[in-house]
MIVEX-618044 format. One record per atom (N, C-alpha, C): atom name; residue in one letter; residue number from 1; y, x, z. Coordinates in steps of 0.1 Angstrom, whole numbers, plus 5000, padded with zeros to 4 digits. Layout:
# residues N
   atom   type   seq   north   east     up
     CA      a   NUM       Y      X      Z
...
# end
This chain:
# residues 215
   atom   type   seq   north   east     up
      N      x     1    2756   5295   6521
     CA      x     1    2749   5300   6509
      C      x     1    2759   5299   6497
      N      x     2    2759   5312   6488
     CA      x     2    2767   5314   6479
      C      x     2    2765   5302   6468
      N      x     3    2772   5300   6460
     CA      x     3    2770   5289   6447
      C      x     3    2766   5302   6432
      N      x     4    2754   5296   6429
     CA      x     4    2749   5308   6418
      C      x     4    2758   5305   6407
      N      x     5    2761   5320   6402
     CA      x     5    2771   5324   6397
      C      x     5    2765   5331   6381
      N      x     6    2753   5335   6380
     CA      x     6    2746   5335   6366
      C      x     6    2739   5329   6358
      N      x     7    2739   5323   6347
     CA      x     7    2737   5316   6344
      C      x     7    2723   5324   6335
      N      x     8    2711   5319   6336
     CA      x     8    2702   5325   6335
      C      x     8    2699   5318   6313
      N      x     9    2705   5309   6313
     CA      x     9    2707   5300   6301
      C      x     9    2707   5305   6289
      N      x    10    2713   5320   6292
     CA      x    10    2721   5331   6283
      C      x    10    2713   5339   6282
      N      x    11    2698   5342   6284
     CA      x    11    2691   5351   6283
      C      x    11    2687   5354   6271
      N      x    12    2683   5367   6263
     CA      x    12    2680   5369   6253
      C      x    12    2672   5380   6251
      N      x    13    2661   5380   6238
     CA      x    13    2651   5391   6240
      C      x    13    2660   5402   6234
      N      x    14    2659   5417   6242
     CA      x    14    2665   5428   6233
      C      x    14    2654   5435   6229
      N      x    15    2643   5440   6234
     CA      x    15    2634   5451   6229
      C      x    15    2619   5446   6239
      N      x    16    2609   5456   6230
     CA      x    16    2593   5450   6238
      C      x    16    2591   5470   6239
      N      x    17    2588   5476   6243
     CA      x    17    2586   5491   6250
      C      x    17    2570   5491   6258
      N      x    18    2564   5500   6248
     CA      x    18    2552   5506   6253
      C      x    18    2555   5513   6268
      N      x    19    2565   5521   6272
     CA      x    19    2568   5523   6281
      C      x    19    2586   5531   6285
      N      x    20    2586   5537   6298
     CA      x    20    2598   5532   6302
      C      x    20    2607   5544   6294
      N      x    21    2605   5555   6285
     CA      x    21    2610   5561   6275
      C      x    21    2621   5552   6265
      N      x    22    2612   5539   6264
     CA      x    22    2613   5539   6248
      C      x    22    2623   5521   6256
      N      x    23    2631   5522   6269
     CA      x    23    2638   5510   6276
      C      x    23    2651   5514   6275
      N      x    24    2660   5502   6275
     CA      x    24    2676   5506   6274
      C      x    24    2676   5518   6286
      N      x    25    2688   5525   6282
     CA      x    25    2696   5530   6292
      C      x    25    2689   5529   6305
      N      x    26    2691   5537   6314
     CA      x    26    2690   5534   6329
      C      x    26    2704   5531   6334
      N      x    27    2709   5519   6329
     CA      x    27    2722   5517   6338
      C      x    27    2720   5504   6339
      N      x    28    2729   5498   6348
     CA      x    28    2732   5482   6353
      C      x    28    2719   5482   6363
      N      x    29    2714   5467   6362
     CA      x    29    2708   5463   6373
      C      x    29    2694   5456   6364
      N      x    30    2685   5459   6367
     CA      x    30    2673   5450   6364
      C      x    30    2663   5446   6373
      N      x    31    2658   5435   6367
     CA      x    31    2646   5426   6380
      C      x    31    2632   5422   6374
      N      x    32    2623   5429   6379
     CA      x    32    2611   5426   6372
      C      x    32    2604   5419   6374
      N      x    33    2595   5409   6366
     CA      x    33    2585   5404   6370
      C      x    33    2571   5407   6367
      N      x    34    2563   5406   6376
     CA      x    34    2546   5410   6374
      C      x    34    2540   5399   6380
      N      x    35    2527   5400   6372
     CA      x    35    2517   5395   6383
      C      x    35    2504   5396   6370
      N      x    36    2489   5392   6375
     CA      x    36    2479   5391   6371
      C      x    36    2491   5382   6356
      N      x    37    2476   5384   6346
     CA      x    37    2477   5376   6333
      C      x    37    2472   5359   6333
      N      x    38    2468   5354   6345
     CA      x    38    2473   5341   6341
      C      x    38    2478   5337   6352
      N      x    39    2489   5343   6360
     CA      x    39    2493   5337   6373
      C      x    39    2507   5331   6367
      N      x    40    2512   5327   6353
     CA      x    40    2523   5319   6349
      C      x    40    2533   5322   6347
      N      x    41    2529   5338   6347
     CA      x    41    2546   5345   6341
      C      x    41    2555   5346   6333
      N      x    42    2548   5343   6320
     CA      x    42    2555   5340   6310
      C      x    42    2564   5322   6314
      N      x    43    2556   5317   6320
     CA      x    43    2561   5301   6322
      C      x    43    2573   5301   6333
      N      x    44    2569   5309   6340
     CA      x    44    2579   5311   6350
      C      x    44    2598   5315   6341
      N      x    45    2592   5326   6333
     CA      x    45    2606   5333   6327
      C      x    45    2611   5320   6317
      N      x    46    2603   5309   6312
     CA      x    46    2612   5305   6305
      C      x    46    2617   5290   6316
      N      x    47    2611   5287   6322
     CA      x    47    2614   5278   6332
      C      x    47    2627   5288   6340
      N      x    48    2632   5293   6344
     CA      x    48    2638   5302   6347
      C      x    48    2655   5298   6341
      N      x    49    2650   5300   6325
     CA      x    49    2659   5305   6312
      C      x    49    2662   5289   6307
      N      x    50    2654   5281   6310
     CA      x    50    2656   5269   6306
      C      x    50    2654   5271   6289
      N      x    51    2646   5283   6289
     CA      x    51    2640   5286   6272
      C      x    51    2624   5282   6268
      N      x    52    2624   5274   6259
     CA      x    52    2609   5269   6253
      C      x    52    2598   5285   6252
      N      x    53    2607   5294   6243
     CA      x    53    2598   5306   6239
      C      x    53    2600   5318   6243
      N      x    54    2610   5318   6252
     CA      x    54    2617   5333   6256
      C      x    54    2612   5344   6255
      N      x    55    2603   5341   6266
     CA      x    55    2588   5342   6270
      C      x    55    2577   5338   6265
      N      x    56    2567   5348   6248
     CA      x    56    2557   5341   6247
      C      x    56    2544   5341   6256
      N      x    57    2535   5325   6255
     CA      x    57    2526   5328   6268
      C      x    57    2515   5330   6255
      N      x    58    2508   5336   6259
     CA      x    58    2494   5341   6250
      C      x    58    2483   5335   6252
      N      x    59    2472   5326   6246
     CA      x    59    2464   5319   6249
      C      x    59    2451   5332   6251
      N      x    60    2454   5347   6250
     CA      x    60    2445   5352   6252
      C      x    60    2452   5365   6260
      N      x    61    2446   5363   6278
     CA      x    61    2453   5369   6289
      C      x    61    2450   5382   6287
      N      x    62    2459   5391   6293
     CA      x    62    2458   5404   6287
      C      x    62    2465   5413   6274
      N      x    63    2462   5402   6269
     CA      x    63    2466   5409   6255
      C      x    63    2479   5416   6252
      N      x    64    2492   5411   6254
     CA      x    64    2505   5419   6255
      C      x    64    2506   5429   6265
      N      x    65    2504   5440   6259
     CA      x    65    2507   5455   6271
      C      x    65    2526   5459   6268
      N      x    66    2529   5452   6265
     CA      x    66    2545   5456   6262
      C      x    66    2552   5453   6269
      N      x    67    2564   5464   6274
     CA      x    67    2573   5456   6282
      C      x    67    2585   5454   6276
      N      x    68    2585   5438   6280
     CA      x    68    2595   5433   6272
      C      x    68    2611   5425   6281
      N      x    69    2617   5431   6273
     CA      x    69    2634   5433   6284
      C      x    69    2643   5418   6280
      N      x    70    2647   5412   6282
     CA      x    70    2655   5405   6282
      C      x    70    2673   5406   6289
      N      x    71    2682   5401   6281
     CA      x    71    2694   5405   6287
      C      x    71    2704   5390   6291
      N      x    72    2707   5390   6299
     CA      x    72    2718   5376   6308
      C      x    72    2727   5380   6304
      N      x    73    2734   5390   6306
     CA      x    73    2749   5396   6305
      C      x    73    2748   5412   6300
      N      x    74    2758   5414   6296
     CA      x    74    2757   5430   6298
      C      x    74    2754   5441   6312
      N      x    75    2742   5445   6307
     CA      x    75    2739   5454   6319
      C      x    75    2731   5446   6332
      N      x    76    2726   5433   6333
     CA      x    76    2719   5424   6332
      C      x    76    2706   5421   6330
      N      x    77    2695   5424   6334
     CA      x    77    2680   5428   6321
      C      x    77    2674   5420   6336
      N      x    78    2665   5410   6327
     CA      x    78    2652   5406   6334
      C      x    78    2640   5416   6321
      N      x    79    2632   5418   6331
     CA      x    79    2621   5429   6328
      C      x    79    2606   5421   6328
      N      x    80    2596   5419   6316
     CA      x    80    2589   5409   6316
      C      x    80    2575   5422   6314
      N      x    81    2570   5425   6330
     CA      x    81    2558   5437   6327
      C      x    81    2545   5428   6324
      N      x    82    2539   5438   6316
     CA      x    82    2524   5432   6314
      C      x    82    2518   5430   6322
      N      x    83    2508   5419   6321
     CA      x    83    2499   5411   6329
      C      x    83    2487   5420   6330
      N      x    84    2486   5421   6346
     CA      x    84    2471   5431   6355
      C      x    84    2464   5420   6357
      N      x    85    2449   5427   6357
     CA      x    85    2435   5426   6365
      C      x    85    2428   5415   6352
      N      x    86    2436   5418   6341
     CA      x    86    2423   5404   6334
      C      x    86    2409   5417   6331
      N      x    87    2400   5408   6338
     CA      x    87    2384   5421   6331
      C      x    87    2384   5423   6318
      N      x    88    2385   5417   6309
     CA      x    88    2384   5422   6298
      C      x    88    2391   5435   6288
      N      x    89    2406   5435   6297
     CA      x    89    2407   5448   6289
      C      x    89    2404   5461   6294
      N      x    90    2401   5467   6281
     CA      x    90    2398   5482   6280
      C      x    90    2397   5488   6294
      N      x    91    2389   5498   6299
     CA      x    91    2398   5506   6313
      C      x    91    2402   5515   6309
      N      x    92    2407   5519   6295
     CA      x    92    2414   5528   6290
      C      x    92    2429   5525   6292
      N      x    93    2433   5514   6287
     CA      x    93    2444   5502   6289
      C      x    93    2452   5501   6304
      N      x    94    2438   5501   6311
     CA      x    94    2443   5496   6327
      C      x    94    2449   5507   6329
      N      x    95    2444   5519   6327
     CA      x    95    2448   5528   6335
      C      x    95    2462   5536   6328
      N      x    96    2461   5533   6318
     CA      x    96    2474   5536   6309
      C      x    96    2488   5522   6316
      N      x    97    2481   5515   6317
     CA      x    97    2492   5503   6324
      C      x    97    2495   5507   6339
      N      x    98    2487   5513   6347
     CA      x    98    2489   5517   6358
      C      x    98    2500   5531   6361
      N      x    99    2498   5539   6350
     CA      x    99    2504   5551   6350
      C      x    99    2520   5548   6346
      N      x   100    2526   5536   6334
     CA      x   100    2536   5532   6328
      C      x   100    2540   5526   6347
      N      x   101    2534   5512   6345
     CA      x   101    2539   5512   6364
      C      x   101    2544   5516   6373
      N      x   102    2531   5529   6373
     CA      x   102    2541   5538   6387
      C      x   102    2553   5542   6383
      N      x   103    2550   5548   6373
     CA      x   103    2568   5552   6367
      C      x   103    2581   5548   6362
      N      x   104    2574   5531   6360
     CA      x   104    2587   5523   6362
      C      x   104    2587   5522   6375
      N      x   105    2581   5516   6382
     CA      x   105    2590   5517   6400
      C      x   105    2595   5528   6407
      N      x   106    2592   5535   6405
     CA      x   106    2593   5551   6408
      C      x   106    2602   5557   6403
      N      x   107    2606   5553   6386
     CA      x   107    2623   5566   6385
      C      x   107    2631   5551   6379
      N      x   108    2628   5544   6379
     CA      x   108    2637   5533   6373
      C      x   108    2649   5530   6384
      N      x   109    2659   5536   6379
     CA      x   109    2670   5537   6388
      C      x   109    2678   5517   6394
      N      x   110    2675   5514   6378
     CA      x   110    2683   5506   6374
      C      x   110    2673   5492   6380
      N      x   111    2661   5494   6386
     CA      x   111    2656   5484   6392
      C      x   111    2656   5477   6406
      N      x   112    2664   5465   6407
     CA      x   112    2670   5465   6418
      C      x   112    2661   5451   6429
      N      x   113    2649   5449   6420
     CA      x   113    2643   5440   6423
      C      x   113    2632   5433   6418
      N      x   114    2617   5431   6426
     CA      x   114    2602   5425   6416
      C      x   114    2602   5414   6421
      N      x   115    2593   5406   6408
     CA      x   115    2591   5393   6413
      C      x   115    2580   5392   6408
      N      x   116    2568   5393   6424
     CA      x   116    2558   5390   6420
      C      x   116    2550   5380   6421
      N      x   117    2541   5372   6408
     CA      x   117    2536   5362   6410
      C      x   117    2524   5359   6411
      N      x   118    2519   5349   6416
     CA      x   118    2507   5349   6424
      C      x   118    2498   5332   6418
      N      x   119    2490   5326   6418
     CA      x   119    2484   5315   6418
      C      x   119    2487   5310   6428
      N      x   120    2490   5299   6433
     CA      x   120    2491   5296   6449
      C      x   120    2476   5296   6453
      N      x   121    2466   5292   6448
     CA      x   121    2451   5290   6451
      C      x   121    2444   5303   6456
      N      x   122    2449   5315   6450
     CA      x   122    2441   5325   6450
      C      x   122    2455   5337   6451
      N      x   123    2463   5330   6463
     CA      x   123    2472   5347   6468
      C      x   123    2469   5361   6472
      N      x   124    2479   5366   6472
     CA      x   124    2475   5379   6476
      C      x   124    2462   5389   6474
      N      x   125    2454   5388   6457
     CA      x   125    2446   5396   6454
      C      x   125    2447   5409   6458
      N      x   126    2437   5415   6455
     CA      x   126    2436   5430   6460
      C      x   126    2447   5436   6451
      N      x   127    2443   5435   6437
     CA      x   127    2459   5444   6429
      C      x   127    2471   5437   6433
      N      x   128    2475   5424   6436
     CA      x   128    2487   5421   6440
      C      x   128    2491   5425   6453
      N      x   129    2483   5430   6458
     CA      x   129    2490   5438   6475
      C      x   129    2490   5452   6473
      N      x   130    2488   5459   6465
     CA      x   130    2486   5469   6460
      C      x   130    2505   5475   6451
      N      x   131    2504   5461   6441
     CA      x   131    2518   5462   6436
      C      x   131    2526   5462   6447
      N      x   132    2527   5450   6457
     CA      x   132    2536   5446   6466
      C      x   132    2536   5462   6478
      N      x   133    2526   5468   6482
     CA      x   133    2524   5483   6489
      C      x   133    2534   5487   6481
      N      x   134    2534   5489   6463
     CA      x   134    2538   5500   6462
      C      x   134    2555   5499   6456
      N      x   135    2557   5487   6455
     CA      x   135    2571   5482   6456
      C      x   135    2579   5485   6470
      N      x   136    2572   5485   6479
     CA      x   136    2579   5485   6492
      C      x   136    2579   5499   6492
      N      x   137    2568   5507   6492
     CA      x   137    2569   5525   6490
      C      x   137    2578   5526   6480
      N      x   138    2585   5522   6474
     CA      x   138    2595   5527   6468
      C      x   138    2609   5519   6468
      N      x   139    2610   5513   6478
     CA      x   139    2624   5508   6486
      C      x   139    2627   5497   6476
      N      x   140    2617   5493   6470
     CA      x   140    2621   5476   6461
      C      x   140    2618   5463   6468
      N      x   141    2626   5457   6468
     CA      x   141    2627   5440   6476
      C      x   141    2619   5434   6466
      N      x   142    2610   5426   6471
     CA      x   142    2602   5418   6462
      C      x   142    2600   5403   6470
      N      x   143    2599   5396   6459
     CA      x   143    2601   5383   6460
      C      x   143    2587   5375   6453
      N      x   144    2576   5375   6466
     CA      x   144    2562   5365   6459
      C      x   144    2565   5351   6456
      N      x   145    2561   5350   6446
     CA      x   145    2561   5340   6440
      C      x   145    2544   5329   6442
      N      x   146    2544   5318   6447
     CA      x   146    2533   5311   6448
      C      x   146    2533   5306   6437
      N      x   147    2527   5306   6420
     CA      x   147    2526   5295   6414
      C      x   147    2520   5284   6411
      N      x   148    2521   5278   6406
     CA      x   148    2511   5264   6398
      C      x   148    2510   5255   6414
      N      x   149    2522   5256   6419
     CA      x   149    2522   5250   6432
      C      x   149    2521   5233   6429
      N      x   150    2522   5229   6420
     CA      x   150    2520   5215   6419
      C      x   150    2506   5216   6420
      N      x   151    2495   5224   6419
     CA      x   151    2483   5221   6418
      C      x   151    2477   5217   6432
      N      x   152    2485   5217   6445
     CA      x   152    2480   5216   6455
      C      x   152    2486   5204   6462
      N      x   153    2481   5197   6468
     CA      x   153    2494   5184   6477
      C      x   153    2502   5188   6483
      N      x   154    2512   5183   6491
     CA      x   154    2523   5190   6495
      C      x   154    2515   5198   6510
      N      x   155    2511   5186   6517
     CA      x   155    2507   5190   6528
      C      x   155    2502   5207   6524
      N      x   156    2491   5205   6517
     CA      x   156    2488   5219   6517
      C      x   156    2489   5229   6513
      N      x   157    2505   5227   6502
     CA      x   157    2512   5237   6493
      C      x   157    2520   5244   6506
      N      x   158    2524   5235   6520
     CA      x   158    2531   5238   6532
      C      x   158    2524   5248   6537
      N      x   159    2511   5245   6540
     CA      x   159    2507   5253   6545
      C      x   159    2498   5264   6543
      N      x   160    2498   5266   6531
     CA      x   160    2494   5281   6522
      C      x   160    2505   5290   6520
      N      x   161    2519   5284   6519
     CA      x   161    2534   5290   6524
      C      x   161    2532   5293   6533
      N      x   162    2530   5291   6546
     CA      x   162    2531   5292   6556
      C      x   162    2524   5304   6560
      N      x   163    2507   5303   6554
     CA      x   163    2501   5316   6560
      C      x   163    2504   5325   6552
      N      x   164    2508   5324   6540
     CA      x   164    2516   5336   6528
      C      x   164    2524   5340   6538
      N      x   165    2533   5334   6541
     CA      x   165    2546   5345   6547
      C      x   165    2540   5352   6556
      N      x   166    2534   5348   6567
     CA      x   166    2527   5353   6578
      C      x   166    2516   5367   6572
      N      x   167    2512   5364   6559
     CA      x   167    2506   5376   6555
      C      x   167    2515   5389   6551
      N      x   168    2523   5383   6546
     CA      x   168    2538   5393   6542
      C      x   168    2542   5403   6550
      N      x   169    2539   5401   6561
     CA      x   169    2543   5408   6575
      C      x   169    2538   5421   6576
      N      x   170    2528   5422   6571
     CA      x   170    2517   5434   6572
      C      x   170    2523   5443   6561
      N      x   171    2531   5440   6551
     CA      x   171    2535   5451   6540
      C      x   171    2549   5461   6545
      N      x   172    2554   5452   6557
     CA      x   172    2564   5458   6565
      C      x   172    2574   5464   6558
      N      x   173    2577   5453   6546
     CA      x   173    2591   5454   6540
      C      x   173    2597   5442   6535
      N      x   174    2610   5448   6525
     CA      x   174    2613   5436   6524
      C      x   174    2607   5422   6508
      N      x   175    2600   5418   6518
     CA      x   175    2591   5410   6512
      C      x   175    2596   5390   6514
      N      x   176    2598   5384   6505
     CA      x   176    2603   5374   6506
      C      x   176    2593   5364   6498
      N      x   177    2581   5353   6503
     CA      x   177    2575   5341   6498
      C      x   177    2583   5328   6496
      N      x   178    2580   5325   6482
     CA      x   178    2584   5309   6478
      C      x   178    2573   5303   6469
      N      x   179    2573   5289   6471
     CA      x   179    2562   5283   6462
      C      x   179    2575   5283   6447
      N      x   180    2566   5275   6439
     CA      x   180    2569   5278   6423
      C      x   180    2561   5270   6417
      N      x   181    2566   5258   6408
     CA      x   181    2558   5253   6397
      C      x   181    2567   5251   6385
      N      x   182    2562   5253   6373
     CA      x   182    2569   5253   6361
      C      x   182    2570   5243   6353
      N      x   183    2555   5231   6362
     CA      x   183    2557   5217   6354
      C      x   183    2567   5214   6364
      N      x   184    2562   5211   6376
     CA      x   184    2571   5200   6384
      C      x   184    2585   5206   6386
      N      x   185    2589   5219   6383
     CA      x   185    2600   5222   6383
      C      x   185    2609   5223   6397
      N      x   186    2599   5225   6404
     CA      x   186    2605   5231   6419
      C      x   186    2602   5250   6422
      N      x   187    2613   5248   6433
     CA      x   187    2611   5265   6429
      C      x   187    2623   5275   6424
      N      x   188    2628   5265   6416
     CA      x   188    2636   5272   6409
      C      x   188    2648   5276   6415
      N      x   189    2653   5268   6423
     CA      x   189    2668   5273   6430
      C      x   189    2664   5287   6436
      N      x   190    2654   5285   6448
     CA      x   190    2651   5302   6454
      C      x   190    2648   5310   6440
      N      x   191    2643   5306   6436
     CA      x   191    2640   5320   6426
      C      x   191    2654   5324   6420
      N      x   192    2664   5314   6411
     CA      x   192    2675   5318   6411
      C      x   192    2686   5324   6422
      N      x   193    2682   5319   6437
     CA      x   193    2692   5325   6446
      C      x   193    2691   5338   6450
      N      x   194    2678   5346   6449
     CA      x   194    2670   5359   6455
      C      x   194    2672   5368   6439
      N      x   195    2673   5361   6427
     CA      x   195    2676   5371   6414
      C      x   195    2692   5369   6413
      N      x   196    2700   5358   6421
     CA      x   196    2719   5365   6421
      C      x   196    2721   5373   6431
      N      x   197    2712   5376   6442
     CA      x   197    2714   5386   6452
      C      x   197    2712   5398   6450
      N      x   198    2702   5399   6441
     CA      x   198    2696   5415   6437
      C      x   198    2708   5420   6424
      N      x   199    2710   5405   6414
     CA      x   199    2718   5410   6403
      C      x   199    2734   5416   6411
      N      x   200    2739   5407   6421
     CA      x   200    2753   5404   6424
      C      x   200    2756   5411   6439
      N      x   201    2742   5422   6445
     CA      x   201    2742   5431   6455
      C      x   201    2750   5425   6468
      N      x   202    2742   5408   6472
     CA      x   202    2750   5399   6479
      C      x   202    2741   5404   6494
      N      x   203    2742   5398   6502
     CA      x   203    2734   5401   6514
      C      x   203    2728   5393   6517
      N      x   204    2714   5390   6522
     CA      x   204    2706   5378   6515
      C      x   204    2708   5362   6530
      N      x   205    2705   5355   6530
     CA      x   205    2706   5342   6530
      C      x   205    2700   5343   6541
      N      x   206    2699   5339   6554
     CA      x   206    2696   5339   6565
      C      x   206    2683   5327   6570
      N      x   207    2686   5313   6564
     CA      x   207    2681   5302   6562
      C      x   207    2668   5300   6556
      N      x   208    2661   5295   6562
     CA      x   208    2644   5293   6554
      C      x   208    2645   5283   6546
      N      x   209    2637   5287   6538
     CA      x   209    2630   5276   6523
      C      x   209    2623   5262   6533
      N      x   210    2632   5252   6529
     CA      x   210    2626   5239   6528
      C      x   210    2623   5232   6518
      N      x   211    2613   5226   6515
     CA      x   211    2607   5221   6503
      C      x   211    2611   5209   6499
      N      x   212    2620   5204   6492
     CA      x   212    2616   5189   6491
      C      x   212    2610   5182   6482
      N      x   213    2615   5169   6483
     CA      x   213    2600   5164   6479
      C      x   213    2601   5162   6467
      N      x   214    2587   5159   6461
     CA      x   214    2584   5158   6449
      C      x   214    2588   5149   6437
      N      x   215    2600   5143   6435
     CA      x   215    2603   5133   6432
      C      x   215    2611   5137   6418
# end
């Protein structure tokens, strides 16, 4: 296994884009993250970045429809998409966020990688297999994310991993599960090793995720 080589420390906000018109350039490499509005996304990006605000989290889910770009290096972009399925907004909204969606995965040249996040408690919702469908229909590697994995004991954070990946199977691409927590701060190495693979077009790691322990 390679020694990570980006330093994610360096990240910075460049622009927030109603949609993918109004996004840098289509050049370099970018990696996005999604998931539902309270599955910890914003927590994830700054845990990530080892940044307090990078990523602001909104005490009211839903509410940011902007996509907001961040940059590591030149040509470099972590991609922070707005949070699906909160009921409350608009279905005017939804479906205007659905249409920006398809068309970022769909002509975004420059996207070489999703990371989608999930609750560990409540995986694989109907719209999160839906994203992951339509990531794989368009030849994108994605990488689920279990989070708030501290909320479960280990015993059975193991084994909700366990039947995750086993669900993964069914999307019949390339689809890669890790757990993730933002307090306890595990997680992070895979999520860093699967975002220098996509950034640094490495060939991926052969070796399964073992957990250690909580200490």
């Amino acid at each position: 296994m390679s020694e990570k080589r980006i330093n994610y420390q360096t990240a910075t906000f460049i622009t927030s884009a109603p949609n993918i018109r109004k996004l840098p350039e289509d050049r370099g490499i970018e990696i996005a993250f999604a998931g539902r509005s309270n599955a910890g996304k914003s927590s994830a990006l700054n845990t990530l970045t080892r940044q307090r605000n990078l990523a602001r989290t909104s005490k009211t889910p839903g509410r940011t429809q902007l996509i907001n770009v961040f940059e590591t290096a030149t040509g470099q972009r972590l991609i922070d998409l707005p949070g699906y399925g909160f009921a409350k907004v608009p279905m005017e909204v939804k479906e205007q966020w659905q249409r920006s969606l398809s068309e970022y995965l769909e002509k975004r040249d420059s996207l070489k990688g999703l990371v989608v996040l999930m609750d560990i408690r409540h995986p694989f919702r109907e719209t999160d297999q839906e994203l992951i469908y339509w990531a794989v229909d368009c030849g994108i590697p994605v990488l689920a994310l279990l989070t708030k994995a501290d909320k479960l004991k280990q015993g059975a954070r193991k084994s909700t991993l366990l039947k995750a990946r086993q669900a993964a199977i069914a999307f019949n691409g390339d689809v890669q599960v890790e757990v993730f927590s933002s307090l306890k701060k595990f997680g992070i190495d895979q999520l860093e090793q699967k975002l220098d693979q996509w950034f640094l077009g490495e060939t991926p790691a052969t070796d399964d995720f073992v957990e250690s322990d909580d200490t």
